[in-house]
C-alpha positions in Angstrom: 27.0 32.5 26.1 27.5 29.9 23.3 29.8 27.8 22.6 30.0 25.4 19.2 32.6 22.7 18.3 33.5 22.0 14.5 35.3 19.2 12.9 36.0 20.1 9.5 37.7 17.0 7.4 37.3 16.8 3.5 35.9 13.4 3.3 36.9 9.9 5.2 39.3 7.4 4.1 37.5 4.6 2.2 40.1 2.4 4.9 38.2 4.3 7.8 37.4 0.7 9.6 40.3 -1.0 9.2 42.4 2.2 10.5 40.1 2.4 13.3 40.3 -1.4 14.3 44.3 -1.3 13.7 44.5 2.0 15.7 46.4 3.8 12.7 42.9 6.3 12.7 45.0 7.9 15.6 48.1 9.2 13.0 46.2 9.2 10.1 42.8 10.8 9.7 43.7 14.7 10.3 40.8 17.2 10.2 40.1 21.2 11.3 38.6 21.9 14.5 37.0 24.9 15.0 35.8 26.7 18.6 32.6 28.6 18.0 32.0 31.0 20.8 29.0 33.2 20.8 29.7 32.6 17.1 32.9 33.7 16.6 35.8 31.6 15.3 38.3 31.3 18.0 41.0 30.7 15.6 39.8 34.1 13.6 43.3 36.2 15.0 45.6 33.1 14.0 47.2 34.4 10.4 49.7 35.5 10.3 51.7 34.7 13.6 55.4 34.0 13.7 57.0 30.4 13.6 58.8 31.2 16.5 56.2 32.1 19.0 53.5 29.5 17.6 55.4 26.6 15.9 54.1 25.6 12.2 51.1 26.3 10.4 48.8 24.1 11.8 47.0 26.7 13.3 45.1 29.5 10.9 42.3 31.7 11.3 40.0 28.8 9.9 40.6 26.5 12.8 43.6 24.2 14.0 44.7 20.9 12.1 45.0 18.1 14.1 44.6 14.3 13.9 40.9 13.8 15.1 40.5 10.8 16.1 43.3 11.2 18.7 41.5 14.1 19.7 38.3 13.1 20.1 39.3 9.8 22.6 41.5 12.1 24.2 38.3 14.8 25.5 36.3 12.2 26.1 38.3 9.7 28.2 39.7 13.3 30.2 36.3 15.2 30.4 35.1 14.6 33.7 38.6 16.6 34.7 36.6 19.5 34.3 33.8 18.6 36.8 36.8 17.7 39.3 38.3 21.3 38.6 41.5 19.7 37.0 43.1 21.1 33.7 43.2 18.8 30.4 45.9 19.2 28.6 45.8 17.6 25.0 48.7 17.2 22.8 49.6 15.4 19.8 52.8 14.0 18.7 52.2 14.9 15.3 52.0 18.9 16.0 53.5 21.0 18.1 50.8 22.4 20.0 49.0 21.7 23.3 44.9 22.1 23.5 45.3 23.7 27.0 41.8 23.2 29.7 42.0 24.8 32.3 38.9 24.3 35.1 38.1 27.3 37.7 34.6 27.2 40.1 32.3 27.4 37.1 34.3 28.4 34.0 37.0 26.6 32.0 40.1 28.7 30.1 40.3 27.2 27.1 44.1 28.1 24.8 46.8 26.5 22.7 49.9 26.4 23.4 53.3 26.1 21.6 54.6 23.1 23.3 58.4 24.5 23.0 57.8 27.9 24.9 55.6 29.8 27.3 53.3 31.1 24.1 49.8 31.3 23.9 47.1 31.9 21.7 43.8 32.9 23.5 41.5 33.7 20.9 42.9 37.0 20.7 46.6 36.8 20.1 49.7 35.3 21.2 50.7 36.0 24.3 53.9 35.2 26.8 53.6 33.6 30.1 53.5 31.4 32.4 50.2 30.3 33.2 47.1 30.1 30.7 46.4 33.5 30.0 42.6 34.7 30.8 40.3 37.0 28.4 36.9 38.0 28.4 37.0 35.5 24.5 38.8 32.2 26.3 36.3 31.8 29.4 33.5 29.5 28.9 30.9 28.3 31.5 32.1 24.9 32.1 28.6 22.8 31.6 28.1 25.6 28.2 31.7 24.2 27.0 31.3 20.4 27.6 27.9 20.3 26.0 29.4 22.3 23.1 32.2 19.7 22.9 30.0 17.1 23.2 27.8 17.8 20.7 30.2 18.6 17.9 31.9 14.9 18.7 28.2 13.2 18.5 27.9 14.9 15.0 31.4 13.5 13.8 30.7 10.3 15.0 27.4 10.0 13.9 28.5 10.9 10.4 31.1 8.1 11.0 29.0 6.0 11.5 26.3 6.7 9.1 29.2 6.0 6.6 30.3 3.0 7.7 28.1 0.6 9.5 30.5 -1.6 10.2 32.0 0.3 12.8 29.1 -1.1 14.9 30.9 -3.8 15.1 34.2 -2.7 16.7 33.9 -2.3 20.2 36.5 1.0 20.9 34.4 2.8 18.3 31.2 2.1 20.0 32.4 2.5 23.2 33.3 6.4 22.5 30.2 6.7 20.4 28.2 5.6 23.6 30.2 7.9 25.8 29.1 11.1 24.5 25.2 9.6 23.7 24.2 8.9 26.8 
């Protein structure tokens, strides 16, 4: 099994730094992120699903819209949940959906949630319930997954920084961009 993660963002502010320094990168710089598992989009059965069981449409079958930034210090800082077989659950204020981790023995669950309900989306559809719903599309070997993650975020970052070298110099940048190149 494979697993890929995207960020898909048009092209950075020219005020990247000094919204990263000021901590308005967390509200402001929004990008696509896209789940690649054996090379299929997760996202590819997202058109197309009603308001009411999925929220607004920053979810499509290219990938979700989220702020990034956010994102990414979110995963990182929570990661290690997934050794310790606890779930991550990542949400922004700015949309109404959770990114939904859930850890079991060697696999994690991985599916967004509408933060106002008990819908999912699971790679396949929406679905009602509960708990995180399992499919043979949403189950990812755990170590496969974080790589996958981890990769994708060293490749953002990177391009970050290849951008703007003067990111060296802010510590909180560096100090993720360390965190997933060690």
């Amino acid at each position: 099994m494979s697993f890929k993660f995207k960020i898909k963002l048009e092209e950075f502010p020219l005020n990247t730094v000094e919204e990263i320094q000021t901590g308005e990168v967390y509200y402001s710089m929004f990008g696509e992120i896209i789940f690649l598992i054996n090379d299929r989009n997760f996202f590819e059965n997202a058109s197309g699903i009603p308001w009411d069981k999925m929220g607004t449409s920053s979810m499509s079958n290219r990938g979700l819209t989220i702020p990034i930034y956010g994102f990414i210090t979110q995963f990182i800082n929570l990661m290690d949940n997934l050794d310790e077989n606890k779930l991550i659950k990542i949400y922004e204020d700015q949309i109404d959906k959770e990114i939904i981790m859930e850890p079991s023995v060697e696999n994690v669950t991985l599916a967004i949630r509408y933060c106002l309900s008990q819908y999912w989306y699971d790679g396949e559809g929406v679905k009602e319930s509960i708990q995180i719903p399992i499919s043979n599309y949403n189950t990812i070997p755990i170590n496969t997954f974080k790589e996958g993650m981890l990769q994708g975020i060293r490749e953002y970052l990177q391009k970050l920084l290849d951008q703007f070298p003067a990111l060296k110099s802010i510590d909180e940048f560096m100090s993720l961009y360390q965190k997933v190149n060690k």
